[in-house]
N, CA, C and O atoms as a GROMACS GRO file, in nm:
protein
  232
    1UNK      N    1  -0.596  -1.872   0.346
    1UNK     CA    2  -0.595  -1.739   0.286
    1UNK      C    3  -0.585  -1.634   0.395
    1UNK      O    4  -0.656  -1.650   0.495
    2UNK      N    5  -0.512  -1.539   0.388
    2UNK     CA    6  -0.474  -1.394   0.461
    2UNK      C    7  -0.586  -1.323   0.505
    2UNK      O    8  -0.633  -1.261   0.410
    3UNK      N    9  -0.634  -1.309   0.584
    3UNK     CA   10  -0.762  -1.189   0.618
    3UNK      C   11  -0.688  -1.046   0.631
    3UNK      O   12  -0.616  -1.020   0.727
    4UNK      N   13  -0.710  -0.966   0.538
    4UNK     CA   14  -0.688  -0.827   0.534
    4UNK      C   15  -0.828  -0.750   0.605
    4UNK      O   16  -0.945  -0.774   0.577
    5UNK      N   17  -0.772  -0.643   0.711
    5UNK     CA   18  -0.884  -0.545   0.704
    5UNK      C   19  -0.954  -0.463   0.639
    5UNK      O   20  -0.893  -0.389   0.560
    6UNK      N   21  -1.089  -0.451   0.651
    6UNK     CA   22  -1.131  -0.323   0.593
    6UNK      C   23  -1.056  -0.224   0.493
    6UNK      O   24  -1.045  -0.209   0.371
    7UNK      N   25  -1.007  -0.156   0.623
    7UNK     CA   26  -0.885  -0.011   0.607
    7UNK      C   27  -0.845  -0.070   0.536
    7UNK      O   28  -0.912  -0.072   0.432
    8UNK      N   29  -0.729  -0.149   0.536
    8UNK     CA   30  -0.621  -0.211   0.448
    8UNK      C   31  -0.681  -0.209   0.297
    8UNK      O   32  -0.609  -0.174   0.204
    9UNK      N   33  -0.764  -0.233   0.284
    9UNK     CA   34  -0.792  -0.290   0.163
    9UNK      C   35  -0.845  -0.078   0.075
    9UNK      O   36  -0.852  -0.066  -0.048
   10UNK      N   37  -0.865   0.020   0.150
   10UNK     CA   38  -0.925   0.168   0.139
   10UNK      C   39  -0.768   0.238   0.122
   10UNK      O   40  -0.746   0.330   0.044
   11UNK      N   41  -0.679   0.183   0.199
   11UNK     CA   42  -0.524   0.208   0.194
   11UNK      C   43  -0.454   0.155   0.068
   11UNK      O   44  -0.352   0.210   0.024
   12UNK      N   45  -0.494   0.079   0.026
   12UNK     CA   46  -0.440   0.025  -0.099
   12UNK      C   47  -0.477   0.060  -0.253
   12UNK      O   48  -0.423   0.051  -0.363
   13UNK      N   49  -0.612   0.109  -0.194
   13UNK     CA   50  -0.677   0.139  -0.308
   13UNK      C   51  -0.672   0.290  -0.322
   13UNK      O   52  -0.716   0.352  -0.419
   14UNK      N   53  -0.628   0.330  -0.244
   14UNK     CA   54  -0.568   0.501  -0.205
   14UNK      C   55  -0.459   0.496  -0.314
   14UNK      O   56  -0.471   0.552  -0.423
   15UNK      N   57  -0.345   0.420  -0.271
   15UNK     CA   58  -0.179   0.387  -0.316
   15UNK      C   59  -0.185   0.407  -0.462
   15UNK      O   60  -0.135   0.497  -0.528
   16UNK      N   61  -0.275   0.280  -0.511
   16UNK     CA   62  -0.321   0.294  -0.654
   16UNK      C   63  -0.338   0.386  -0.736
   16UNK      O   64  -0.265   0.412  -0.831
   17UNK      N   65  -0.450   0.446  -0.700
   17UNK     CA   66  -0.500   0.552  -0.725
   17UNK      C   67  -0.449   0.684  -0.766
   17UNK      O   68  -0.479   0.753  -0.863
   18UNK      N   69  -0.338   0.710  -0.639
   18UNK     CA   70  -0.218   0.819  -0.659
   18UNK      C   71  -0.072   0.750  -0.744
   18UNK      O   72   0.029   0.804  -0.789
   19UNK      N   73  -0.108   0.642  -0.741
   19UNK     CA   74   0.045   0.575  -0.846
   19UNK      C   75  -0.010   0.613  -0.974
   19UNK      O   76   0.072   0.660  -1.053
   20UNK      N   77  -0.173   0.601  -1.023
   20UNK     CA   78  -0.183   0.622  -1.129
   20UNK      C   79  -0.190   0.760  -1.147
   20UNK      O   80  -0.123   0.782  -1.248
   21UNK      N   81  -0.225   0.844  -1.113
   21UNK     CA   82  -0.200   1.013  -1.129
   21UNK      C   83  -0.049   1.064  -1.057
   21UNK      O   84  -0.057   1.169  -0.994
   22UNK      N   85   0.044   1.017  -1.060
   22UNK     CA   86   0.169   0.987  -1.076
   22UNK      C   87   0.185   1.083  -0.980
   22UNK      O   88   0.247   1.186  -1.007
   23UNK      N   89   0.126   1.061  -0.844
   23UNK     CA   90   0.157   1.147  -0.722
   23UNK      C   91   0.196   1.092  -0.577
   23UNK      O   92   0.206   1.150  -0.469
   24UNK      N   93   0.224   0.895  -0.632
   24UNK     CA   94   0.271   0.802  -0.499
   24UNK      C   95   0.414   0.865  -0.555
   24UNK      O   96   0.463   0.892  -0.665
   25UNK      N   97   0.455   0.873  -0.412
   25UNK     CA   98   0.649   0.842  -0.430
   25UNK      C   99   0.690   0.747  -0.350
   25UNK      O  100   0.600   0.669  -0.319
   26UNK      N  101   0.776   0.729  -0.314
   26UNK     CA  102   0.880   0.606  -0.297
   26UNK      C  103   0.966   0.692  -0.128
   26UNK      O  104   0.984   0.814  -0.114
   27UNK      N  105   0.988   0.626  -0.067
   27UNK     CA  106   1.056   0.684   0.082
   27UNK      C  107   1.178   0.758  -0.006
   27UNK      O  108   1.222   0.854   0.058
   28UNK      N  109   1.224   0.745  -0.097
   28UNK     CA  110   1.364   0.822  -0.169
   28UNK      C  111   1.349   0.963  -0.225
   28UNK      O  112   1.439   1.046  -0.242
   29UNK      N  113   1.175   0.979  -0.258
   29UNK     CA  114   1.110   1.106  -0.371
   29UNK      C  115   1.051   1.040  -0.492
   29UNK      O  116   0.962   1.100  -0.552
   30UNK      N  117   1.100   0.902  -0.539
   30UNK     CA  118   1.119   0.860  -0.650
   30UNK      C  119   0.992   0.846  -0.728
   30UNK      O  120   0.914   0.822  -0.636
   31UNK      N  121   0.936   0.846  -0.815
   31UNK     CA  122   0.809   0.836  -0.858
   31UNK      C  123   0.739   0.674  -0.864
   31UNK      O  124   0.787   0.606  -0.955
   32UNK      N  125   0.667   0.627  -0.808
   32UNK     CA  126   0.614   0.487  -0.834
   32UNK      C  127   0.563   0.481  -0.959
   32UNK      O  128   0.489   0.565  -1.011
   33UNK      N  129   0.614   0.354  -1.017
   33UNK     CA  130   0.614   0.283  -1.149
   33UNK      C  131   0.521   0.130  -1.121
   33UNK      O  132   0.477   0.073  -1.220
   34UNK      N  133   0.506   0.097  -1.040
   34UNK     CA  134   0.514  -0.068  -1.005
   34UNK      C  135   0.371  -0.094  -0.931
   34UNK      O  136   0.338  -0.060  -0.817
   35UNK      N  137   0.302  -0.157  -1.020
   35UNK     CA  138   0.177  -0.167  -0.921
   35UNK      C  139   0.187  -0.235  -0.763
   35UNK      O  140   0.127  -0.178  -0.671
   36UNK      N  141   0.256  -0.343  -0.740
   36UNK     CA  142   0.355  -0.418  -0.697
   36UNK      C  143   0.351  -0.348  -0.586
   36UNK      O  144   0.272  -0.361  -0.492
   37UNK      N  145   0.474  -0.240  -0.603
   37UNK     CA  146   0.508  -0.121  -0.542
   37UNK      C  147   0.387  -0.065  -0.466
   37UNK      O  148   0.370  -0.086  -0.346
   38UNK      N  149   0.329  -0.012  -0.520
   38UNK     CA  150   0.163   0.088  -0.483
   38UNK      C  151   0.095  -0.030  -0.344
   38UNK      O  152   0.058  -0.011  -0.228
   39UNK      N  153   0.102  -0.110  -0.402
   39UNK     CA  154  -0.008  -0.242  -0.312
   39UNK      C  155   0.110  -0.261  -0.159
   39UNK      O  156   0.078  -0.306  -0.049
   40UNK      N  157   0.202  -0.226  -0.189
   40UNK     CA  158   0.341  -0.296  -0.038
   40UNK      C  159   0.313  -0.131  -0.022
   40UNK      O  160   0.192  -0.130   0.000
   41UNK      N  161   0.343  -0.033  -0.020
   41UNK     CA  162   0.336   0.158   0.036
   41UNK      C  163   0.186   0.130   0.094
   41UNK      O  164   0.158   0.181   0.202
   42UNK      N  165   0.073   0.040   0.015
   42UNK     CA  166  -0.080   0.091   0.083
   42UNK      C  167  -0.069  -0.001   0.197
   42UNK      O  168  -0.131   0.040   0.295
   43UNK      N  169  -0.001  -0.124   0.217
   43UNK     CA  170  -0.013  -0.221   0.328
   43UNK      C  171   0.058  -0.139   0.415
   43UNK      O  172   0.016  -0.113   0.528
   44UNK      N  173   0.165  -0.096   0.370
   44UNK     CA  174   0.245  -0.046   0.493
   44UNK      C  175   0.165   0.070   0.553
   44UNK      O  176   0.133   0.080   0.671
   45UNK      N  177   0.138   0.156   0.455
   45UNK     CA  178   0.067   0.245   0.550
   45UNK      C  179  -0.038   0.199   0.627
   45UNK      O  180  -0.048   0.248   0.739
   46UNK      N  181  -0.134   0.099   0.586
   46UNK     CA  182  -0.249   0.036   0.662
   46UNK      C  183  -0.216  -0.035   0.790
   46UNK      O  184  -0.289  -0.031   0.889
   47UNK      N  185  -0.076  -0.114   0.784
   47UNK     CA  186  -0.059  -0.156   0.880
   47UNK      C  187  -0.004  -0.058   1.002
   47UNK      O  188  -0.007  -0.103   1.117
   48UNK      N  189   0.051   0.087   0.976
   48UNK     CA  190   0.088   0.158   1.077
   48UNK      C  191  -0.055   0.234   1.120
   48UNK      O  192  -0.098   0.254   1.233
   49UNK      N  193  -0.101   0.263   1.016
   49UNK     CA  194  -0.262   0.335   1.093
   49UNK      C  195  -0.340   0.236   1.205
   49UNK      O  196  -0.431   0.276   1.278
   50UNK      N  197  -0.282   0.084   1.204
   50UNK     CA  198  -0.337  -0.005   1.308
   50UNK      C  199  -0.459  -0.112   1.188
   50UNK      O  200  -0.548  -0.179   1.240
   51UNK      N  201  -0.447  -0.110   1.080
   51UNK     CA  202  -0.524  -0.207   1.062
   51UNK      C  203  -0.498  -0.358   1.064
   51UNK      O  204  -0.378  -0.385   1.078
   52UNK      N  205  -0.569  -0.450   1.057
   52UNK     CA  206  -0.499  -0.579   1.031
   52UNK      C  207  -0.441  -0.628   0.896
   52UNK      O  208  -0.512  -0.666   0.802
   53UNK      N  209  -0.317  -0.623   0.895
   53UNK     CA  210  -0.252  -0.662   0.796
   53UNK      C  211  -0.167  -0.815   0.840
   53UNK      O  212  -0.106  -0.828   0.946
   54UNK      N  213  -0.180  -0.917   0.741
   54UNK     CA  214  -0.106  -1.065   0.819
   54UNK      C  215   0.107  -1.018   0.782
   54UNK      O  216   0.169  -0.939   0.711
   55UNK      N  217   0.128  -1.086   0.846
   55UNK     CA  218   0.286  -1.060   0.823
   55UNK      C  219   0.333  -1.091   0.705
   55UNK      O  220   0.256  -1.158   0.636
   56UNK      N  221   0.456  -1.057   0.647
   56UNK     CA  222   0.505  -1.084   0.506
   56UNK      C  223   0.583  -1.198   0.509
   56UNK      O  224   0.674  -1.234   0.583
   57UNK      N  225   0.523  -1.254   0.404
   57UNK     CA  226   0.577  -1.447   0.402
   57UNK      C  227   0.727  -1.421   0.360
   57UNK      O  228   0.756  -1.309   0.316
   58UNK      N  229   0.814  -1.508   0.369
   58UNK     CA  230   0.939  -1.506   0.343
   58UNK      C  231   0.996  -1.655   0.322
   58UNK      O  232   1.115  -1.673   0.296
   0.00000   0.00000   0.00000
Protein backbone atom coordinates (compact mmCIF):
# COMPACT_ATOMS: atom_id res chain seq x y z
CA UNK A 1 0.00 0.00 0.00
CA UNK A 2 1.12 3.77 -0.98
CA UNK A 3 2.12 5.95 2.06
CA UNK A 4 0.63 9.37 1.40
CA UNK A 5 1.66 12.37 3.56
CA UNK A 6 0.03 14.22 6.04
CA UNK A 7 -0.32 17.43 3.70
CA UNK A 8 -1.36 15.28 0.91
CA UNK A 9 -4.08 13.88 2.42
CA UNK A 10 -5.27 18.27 3.90
CA UNK A 11 -4.61 18.95 -0.05
CA UNK A 12 -7.08 16.64 -1.13
CA UNK A 13 -9.47 17.25 1.16
CA UNK A 14 -9.10 21.05 0.27
CA UNK A 15 -9.78 19.90 -3.72
CA UNK A 16 -12.98 18.28 -2.53
CA UNK A 17 -14.27 20.59 -0.70
CA UNK A 18 -13.99 23.47 -3.38
CA UNK A 19 -15.23 20.84 -6.19
CA UNK A 20 -18.20 20.66 -4.06
CA UNK A 21 -18.96 24.48 -3.75
CA UNK A 22 -18.21 24.50 -7.41
CA UNK A 23 -15.05 26.74 -7.03
CA UNK A 24 -12.15 23.83 -8.17
CA UNK A 25 -11.36 24.53 -11.89
CA UNK A 26 -9.50 22.57 -14.20
CA UNK A 27 -5.85 24.14 -15.71
CA UNK A 28 -8.42 25.16 -18.87
CA UNK A 29 -11.07 27.45 -16.36
CA UNK A 30 -13.33 24.50 -16.69
CA UNK A 31 -15.47 23.74 -13.72
CA UNK A 32 -14.66 20.26 -11.89
CA UNK A 33 -17.36 17.66 -12.15
CA UNK A 34 -15.32 14.45 -11.20
CA UNK A 35 -14.47 13.48 -7.82
CA UNK A 36 -11.71 11.53 -9.56
CA UNK A 37 -10.68 14.81 -10.89
CA UNK A 38 -10.68 16.81 -7.33
CA UNK A 39 -8.45 13.82 -5.65
CA UNK A 40 -5.49 13.97 -9.00
CA UNK A 41 -5.64 18.56 -8.75
CA UNK A 42 -5.25 17.80 -4.59
CA UNK A 43 -2.22 15.24 -5.23
CA UNK A 44 -0.81 17.39 -7.65
CA UNK A 45 -0.90 20.26 -5.73
CA UNK A 46 0.45 18.29 -2.59
CA UNK A 47 3.04 16.91 -4.43
CA UNK A 48 4.44 20.43 -5.67
CA UNK A 49 4.08 22.03 -2.10
CA UNK A 50 6.81 19.07 -1.36
CA UNK A 51 4.69 16.53 0.29
CA UNK A 52 5.12 12.84 -0.11
CA UNK A 53 3.10 11.69 -2.74
CA UNK A 54 4.17 7.85 -4.33
CA UNK A 55 4.40 8.09 -8.24
CA UNK A 56 1.44 7.36 -10.62
CA UNK A 57 1.15 3.63 -11.52
CA UNK A 58 0.86 3.11 -15.19
Amino acid sequence: MAKYAKKAGEKVGEAIHEMKEGQLKTGTGRKVTSKKQAIAIGLSQAKKAGAKVPKKKS
